[in-house]
C-alpha positions as MATLAB code, in Angstrom:
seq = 'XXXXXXXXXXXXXXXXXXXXXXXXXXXXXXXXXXXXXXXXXXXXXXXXXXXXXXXXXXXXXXXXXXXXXXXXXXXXXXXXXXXXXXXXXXXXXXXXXXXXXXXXXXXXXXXXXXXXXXXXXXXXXXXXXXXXXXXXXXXXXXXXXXXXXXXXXXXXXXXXXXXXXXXXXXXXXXXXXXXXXXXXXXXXXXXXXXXXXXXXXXXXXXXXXXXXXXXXXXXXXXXXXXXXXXXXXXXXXXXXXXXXXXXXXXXXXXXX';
ca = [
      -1.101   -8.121  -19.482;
       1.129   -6.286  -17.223;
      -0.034   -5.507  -13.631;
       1.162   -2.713  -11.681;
       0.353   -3.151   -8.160;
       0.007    0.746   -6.313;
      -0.169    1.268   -2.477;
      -0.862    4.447   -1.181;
      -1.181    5.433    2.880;
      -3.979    7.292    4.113;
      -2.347   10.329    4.313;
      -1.286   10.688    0.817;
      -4.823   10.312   -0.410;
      -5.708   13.687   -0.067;
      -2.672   15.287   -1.284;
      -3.050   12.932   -4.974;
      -2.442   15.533   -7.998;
      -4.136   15.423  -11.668;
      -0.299   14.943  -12.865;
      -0.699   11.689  -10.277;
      -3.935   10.547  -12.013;
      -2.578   11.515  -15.835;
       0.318    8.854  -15.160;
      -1.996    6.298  -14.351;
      -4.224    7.023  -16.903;
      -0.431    6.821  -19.131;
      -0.037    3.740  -17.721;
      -3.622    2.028  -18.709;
      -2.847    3.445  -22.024;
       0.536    1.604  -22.387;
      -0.832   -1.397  -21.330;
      -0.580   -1.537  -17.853;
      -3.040   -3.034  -15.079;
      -3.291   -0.962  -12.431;
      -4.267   -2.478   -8.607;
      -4.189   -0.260   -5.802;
      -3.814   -1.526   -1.803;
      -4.434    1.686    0.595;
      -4.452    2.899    4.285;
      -6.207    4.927    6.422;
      -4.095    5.594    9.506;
      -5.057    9.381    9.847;
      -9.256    8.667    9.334;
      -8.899    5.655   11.608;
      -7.012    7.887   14.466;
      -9.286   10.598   13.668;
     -12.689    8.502   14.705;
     -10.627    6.318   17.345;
      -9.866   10.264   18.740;
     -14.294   10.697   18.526;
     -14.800    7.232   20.424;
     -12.354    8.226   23.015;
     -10.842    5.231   22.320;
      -7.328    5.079   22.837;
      -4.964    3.721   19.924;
      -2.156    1.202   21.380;
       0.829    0.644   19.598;
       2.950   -2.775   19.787;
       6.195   -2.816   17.694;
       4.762   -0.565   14.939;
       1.426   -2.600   14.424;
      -1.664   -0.964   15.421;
      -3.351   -3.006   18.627;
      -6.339   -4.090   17.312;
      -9.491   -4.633   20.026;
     -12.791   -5.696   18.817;
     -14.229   -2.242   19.502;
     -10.965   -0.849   17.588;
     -11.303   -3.427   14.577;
     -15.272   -1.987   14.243;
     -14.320    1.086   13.646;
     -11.056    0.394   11.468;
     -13.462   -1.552    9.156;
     -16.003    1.196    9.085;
     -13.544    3.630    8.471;
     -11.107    2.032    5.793;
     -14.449    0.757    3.653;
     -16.831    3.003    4.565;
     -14.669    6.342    4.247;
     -11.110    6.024    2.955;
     -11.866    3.140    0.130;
     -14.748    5.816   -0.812;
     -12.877    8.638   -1.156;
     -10.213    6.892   -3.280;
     -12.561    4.953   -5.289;
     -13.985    8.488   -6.039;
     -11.010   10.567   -6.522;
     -10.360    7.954   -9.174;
     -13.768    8.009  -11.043;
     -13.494   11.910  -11.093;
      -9.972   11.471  -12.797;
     -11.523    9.366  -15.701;
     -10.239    5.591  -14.240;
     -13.553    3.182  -13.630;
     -12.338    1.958  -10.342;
     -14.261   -1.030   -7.604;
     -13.492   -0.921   -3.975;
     -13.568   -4.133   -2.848;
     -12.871   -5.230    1.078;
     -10.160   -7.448    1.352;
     -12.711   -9.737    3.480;
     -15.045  -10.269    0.334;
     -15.040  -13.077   -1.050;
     -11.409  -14.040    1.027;
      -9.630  -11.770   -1.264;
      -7.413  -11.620    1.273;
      -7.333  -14.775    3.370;
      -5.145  -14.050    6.603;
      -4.349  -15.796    9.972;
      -3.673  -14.044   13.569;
      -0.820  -12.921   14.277;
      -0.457  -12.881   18.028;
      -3.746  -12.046   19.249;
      -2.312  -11.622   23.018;
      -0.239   -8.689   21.842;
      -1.606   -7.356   18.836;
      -5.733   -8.197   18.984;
      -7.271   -8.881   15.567;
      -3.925   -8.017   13.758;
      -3.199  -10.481   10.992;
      -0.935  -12.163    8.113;
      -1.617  -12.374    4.988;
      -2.090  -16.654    4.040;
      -3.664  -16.189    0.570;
      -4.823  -13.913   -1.900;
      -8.083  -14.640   -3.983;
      -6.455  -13.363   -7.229;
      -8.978  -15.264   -9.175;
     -11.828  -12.443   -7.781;
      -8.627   -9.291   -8.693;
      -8.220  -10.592  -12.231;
     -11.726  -10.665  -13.281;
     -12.755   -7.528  -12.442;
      -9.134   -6.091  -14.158;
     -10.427   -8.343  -16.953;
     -13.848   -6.241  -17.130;
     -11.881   -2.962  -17.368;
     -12.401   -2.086  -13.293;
      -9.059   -1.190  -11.374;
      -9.816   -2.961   -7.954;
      -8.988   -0.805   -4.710;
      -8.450   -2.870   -1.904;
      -8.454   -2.233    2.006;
      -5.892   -4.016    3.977;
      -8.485   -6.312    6.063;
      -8.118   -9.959    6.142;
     -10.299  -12.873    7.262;
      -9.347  -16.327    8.754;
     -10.532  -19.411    7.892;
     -13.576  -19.243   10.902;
     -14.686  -15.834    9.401;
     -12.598  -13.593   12.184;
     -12.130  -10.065   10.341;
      -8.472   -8.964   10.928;
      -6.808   -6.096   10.560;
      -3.552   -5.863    8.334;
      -0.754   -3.715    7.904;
      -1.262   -2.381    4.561;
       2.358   -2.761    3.361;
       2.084   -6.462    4.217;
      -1.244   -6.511    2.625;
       0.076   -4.677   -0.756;
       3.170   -6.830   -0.835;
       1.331   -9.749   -0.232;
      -1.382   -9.410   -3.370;
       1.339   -8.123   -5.262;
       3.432  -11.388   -4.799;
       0.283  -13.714   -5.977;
      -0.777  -11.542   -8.974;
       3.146  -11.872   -9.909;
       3.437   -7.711  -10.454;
       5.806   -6.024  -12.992;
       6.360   -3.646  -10.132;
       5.163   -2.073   -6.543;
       4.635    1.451   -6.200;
       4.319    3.042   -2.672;
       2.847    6.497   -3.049;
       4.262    8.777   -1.083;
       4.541   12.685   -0.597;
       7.909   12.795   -1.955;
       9.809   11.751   -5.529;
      11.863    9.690   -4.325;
      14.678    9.354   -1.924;
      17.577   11.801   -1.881;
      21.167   11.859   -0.591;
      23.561   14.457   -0.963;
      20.321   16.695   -1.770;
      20.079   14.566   -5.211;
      17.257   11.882   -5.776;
      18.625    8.408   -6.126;
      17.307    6.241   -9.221;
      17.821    2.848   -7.527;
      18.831    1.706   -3.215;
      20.125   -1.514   -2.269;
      18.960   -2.537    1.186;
      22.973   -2.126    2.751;
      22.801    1.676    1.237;
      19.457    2.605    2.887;
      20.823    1.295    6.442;
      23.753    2.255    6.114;
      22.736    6.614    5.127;
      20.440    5.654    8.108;
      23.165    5.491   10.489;
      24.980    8.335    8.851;
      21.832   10.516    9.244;
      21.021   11.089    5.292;
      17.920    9.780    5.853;
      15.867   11.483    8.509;
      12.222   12.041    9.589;
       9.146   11.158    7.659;
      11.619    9.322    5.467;
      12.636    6.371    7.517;
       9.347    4.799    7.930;
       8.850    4.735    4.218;
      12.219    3.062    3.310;
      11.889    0.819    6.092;
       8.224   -0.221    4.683;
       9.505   -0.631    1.545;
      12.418   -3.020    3.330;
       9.616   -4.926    4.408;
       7.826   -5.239    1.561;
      11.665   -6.844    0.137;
      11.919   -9.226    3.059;
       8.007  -10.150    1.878;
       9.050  -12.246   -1.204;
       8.806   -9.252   -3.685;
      12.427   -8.232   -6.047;
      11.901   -4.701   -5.869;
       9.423   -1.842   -4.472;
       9.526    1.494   -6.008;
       9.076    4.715   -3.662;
       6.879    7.050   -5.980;
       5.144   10.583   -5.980;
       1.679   11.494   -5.253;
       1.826   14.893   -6.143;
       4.005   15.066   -9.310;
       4.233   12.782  -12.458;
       5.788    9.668  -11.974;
       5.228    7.951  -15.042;
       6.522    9.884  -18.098;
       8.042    8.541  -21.738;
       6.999    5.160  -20.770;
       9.752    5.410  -18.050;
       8.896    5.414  -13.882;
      10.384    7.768  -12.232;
      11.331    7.527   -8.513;
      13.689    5.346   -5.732;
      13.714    1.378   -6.806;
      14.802   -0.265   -3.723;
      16.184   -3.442   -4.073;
      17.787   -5.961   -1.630;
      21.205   -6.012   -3.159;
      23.074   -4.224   -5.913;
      22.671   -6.584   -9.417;
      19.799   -8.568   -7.575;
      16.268   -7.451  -10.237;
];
């Protein structure tokens, strides 16, 4: 079967519309397996804010203390995973939240633990432990934690994490979820970005604000192994006539 792998940040979560849900559930119908990576920046800031613990910041990675990695763990699968897992059983999909430390779903190494704390890299995904619960029907909803080989929780960037699970289970495609259809330029919403394009309306200033960290994730996810990533809605339809509809990004024009 096809696999579909879906990421969605922390702060789209709460804005996810039934039309969102009804082209998943399109999706499932036509085939599709459906595995969903998330965040939680806003819950984890949120309870960091209640701890009075102060969130440091080291070339876009969150710095991740042992006192900061309890809480990101209680938070992403205590609250976020929860309220996704949820949001999905109320919209008629039988969904699992799974850590990505069970079972080394997500095996990961430090990254620089100087720096960053308990930040890590993806090494291996347990797709063996994904595929059996898609083969029992369940769509698996994963938090971006990692675990090394001595049993170290770490946290992970969850565009690494989704590109990195999306690369073993060999996805049709990777959807980021975001609050917007798509990318526009010239006010109209482009159907497919190379890499070149998206730096280059950068520079020009075509692509401003809360846009530029999702096109440069979805770079990322590129320079991760993966052929394409595909910059989705949360609050409209996105699958319709058995046709997605958003901003493919690719790395270069005639490269699928």
């Amino acid at each position: 079967m096809k696999t579909i792998l879906i990421k969605c940040g922390g702060s789209v979560i709460d804005q996810l519309s039934e039309e969102f849900f009804a082209s998943l559930k399109e999706l499932k119908n036509d085939g599709y397996q459906l595995v969903f990576v998330h965040g939680g920046g806003p819950d984890i800031n949120e309870m960091l804010e209640l701890f009075q613990v102060k969130p440091e910041f080291h070339d876009g990675l969150r710095k991740t203390t042992e006192e900061t990695m309890a809480i990101v763990e209680m938070v992403l699968s205590g609250k976020t995973n929860r309220k996704l897992v949820h949001l999905l059983k109320q919209n008629g999909l039988n969904s699992i939240g799974i850590n990505g430390t069970d079972d080394n779903c997500i095996a990961a190494s430090i990254i620089d633990e100087e720096k960053l704390g308990l930040v890590g890299n993806v090494r291996n995904v347990n797709c063996k432990l994904i595929s059996s619960l898609l083969e029992e029907g369940y769509l698996p909803v994963i938090t971006p934690l990692g675990v090394t080989e001595d049993g170290k929780k770490l946290n992970i960037n969850a565009d690494y994490a989704a590109s990195a699970v999306a690369k073993s289970l060999k996805v049709e495609q990777c959807l980021f979820v975001t609050d917007v259809a798509g990318v526009r330029i010239d006010g109209e919403y482009q159907s497919v970005m190379a890499q070149e394009e998206i730096l280059h309306y950068i520079e020009e200033g075509q692509i401003t604000g809360g846009m530029i960290p999702k096109v440069t994730s979805a770079l990322a996810a590129l320079q991760s192994g993966l052929n394409s990533v595909m910059i989705v809605s949360g609050k409209n339809k996105f699958y319709d006539k058995k046709k997605l509809q958003g901003t493919q990004i690719i790395e270069k024009v005639g490269v699928l």
